[in-house]
C-alpha positions as CSV (number, residue, x, y, z in Angstrom):
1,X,147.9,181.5,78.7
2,X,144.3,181.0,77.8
3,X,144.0,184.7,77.9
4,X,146.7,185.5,76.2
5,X,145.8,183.0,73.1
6,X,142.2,184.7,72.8
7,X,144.0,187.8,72.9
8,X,145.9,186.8,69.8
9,X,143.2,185.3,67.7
10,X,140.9,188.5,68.2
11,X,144.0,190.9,66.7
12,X,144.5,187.9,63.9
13,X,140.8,188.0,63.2
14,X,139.8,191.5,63.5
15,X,136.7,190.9,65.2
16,X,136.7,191.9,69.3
17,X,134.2,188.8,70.3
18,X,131.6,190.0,73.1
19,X,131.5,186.1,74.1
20,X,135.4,185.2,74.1
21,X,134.3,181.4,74.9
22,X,132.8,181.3,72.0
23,X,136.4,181.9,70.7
24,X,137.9,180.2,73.2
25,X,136.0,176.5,72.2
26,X,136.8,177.0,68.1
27,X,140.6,177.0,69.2
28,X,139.8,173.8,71.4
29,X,141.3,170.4,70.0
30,X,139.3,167.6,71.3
31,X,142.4,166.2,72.5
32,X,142.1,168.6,75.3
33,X,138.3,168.9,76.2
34,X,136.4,167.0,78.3
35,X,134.3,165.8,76.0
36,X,133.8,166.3,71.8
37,X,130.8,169.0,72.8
38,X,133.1,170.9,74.5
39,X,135.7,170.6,71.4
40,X,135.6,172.7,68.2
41,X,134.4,169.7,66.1
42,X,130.3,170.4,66.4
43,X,131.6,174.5,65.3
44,X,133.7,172.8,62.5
45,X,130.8,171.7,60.8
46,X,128.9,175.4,61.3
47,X,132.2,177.0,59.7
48,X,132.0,174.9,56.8
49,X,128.6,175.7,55.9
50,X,129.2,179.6,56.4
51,X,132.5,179.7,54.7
52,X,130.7,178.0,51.7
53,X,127.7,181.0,52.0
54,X,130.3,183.8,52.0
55,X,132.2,182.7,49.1
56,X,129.1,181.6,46.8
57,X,128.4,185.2,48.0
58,X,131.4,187.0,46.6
59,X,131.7,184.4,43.8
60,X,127.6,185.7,42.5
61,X,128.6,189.2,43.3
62,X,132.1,189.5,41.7
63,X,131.1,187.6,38.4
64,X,127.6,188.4,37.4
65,X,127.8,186.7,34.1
66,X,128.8,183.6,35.3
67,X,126.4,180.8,35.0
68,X,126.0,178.0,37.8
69,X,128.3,175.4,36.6
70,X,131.0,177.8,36.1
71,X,130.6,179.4,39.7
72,X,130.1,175.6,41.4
73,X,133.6,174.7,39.6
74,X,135.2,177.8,41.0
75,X,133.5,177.7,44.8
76,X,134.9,173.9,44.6
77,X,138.5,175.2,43.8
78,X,138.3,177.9,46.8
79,X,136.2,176.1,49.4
80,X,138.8,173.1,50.3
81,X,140.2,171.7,53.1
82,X,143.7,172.9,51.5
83,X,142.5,176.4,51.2
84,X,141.3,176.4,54.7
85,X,145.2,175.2,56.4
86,X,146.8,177.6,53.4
87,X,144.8,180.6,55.4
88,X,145.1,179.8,59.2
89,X,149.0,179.1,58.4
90,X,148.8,182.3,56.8
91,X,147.0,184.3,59.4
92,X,149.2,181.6,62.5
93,X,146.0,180.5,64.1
94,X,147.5,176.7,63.7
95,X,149.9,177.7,66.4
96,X,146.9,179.0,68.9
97,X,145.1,175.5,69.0
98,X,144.8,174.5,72.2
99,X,146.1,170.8,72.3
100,X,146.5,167.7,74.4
101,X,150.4,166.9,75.2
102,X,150.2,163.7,72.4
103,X,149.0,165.9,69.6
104,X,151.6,169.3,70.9
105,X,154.5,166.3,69.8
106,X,153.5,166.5,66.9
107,X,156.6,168.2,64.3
108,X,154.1,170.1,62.3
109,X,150.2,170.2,62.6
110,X,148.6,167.6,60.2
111,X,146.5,170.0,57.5
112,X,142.9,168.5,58.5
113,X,143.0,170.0,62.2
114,X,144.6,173.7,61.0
115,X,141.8,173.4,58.3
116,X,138.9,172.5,61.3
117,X,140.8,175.6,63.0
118,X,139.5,178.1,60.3
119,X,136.4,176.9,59.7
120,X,135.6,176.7,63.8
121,X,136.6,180.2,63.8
122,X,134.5,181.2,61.2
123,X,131.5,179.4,63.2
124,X,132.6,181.5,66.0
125,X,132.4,184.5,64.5
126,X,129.4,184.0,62.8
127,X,127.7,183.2,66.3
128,X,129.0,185.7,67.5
129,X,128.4,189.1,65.4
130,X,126.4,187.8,62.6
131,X,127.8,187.4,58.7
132,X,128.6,190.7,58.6
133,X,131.6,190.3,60.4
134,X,132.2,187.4,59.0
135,X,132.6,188.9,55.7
136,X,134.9,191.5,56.9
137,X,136.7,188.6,57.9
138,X,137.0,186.3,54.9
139,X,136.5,188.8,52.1
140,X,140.4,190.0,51.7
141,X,141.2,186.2,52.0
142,X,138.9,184.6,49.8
143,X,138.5,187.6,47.1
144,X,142.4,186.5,45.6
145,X,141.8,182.7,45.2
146,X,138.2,183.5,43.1
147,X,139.6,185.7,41.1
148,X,142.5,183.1,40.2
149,X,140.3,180.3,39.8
150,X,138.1,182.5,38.0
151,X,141.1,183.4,35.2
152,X,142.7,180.3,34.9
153,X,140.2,179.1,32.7
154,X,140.7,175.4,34.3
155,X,140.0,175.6,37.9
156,X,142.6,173.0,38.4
157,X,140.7,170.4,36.7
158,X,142.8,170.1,33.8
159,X,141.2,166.9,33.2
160,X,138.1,169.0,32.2
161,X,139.7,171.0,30.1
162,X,141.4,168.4,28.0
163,X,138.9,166.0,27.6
164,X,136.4,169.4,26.1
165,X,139.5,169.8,23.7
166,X,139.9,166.6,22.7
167,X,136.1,165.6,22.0
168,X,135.7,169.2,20.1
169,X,139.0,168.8,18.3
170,X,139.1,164.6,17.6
171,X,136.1,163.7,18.4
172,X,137.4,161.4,20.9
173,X,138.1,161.5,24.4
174,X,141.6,160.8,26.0
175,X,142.9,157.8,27.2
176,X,144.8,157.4,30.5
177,X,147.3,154.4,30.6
178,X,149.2,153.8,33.9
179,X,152.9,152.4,32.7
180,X,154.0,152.2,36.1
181,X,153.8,151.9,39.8
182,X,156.1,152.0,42.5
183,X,155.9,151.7,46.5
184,X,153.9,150.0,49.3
185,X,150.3,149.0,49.3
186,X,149.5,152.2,51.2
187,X,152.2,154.6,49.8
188,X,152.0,153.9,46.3
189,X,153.0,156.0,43.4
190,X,152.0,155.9,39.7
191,X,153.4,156.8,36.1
192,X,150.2,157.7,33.8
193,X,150.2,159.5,30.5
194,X,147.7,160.5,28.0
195,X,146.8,159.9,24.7
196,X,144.6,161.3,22.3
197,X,144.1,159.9,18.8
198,X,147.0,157.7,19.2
199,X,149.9,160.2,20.5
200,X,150.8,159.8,23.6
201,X,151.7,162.8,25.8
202,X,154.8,162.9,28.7
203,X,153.9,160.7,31.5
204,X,154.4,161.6,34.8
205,X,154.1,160.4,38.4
206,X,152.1,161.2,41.3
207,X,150.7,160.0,44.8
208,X,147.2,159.0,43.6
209,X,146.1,157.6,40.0
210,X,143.6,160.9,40.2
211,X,146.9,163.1,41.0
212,X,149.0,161.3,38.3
213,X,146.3,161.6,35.7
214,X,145.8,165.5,36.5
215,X,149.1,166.1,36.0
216,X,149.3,163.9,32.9
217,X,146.2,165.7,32.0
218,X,148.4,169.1,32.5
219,X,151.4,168.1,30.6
220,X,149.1,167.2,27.4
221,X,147.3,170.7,27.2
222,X,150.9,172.5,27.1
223,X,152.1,170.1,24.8
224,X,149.3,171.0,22.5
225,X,149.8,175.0,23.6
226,X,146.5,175.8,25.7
227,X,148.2,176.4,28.6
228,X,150.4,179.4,29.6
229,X,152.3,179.8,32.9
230,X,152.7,183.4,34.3
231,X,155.6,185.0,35.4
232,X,154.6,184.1,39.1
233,X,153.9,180.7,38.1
234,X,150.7,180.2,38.3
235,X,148.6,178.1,34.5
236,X,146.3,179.9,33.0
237,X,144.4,179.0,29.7
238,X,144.9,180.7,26.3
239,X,141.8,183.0,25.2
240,X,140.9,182.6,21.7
241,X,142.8,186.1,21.4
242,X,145.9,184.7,22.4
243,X,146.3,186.8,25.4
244,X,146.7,184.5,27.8
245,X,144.1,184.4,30.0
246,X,140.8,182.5,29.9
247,X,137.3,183.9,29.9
248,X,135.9,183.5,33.2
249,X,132.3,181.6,31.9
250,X,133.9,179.2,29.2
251,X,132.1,176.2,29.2
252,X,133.9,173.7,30.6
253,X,132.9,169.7,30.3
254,X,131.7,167.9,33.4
255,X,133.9,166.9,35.7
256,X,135.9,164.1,35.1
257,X,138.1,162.6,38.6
């Protein structure tokens, strides 16, 4: 079984590992080894560090006329614990964990242990072969998501965006009123929407004051047309050309959660 997992991961991965055990320990839950050294967590916190190297890498290298803020917003977009389960449910390597029998009853696998997957597996390549194959690796992964983030013109912080607008535009920065909330203590749900210079924008709801206040944030900037959605549906910003689709190094304003 063991065998035939490795196996797997090396044809997901690309990379033929001279040390297999190397591979063998990032795909080992600490629900199933003896101890947390012998688990994937201490090659969890490697990954992380080398997955952020790589894509500051490609991010320097693909956009040479981006300054630092802009390339920290977009490496912060891209290098997330969400991007990290997106890929190893894309590439399966979720379903080659090895697990202990309480977490194999689990439905699905929670997002933070496929996301310690990747980023263990990056380690292991990494100690393995060097960054060279882990850029082989990553590259073809990563490469898509910058140049989306890159594009958008928002990098999902629509927050950002609208409070720029607003203090450029009004000279004022937008208010966030919660109407409403709903559920338990530790479930709750809230209704926020925005206002700038006395109109208010839709509200809307969502899992977290920050979520709710995102999206609010959202809503406001097509309301006011600075936001297009593409026929794939993803939002991208309006250029000052109208074409639809942000420069890449327009100052944004610091980030606001």
């Amino acid at each position: 079984m063991i065998a035939a997992h490795i196996e797997s991961a090396q044809s997901i991965i690309g990379h033929l590992f001279a040390d297999p055990e190397l591979l063998t320990r990032a795909l080992t839950h600490a629900s199933v080894a003896e101890s947390r050294q012998e688990s994937n967590e201490r090659m969890e916190f490697l990954g992380d560090s080398v997955l952020g190297l790589v894509c500051c890498e490609l991010i320097y290298t693909l956009y040479p006329d981006l300054l630092e803020g802009e390339m920290t917003k977009i490496k912060s977009t891209v290098v997330s614990r969400q991007t990290c389960a997106c890929i190893a449910r894309e590439l399966g390597l979720h379903k080659l964990l090895f697990l202990g029998k309480g977490m194999q009853t689990h439905r699905e696998l929670p997002s933070s242990l496929a996301a310690a997957a990747v980023e263990a597996v990056i380690a292991a390549i990494y100690l393995d072969g060097g960054l060279e194959p882990v850029r082989k690796f990553l590259r073809p992964l990563l490469e898509p998501m910058i140049h989306r983030a890159a594009v958008s013109g928002h990098q999902e912080n629509f927050k950002s965006v609208l409070q720029q607008h607003a203090q450029l535009t009004f000279s004022e920065s937008p208010i966030y009123q919660v109407l409403d909330e709903k559920g338990p203590d530790h479930a709750k749900c809230f209704e926020v929407a925005v206002e700038i210079g006395g109109r208010r924008f839709p509200a809307c709801w969502g899992q977290s004051k920050k979520q709710a206040e995102q999206q609010a944030a959202q809503l406001a900037l097509s309301e006011l047309g600075l936001l297009d959605h593409t026929e794939d549906g993803r939002k991208v910003m309006k250029s000052a050309n109208g074409n639809g689709h942000a420069p890449a190094a327009r100052s944004l304003a610091t980030s606001t959660d």
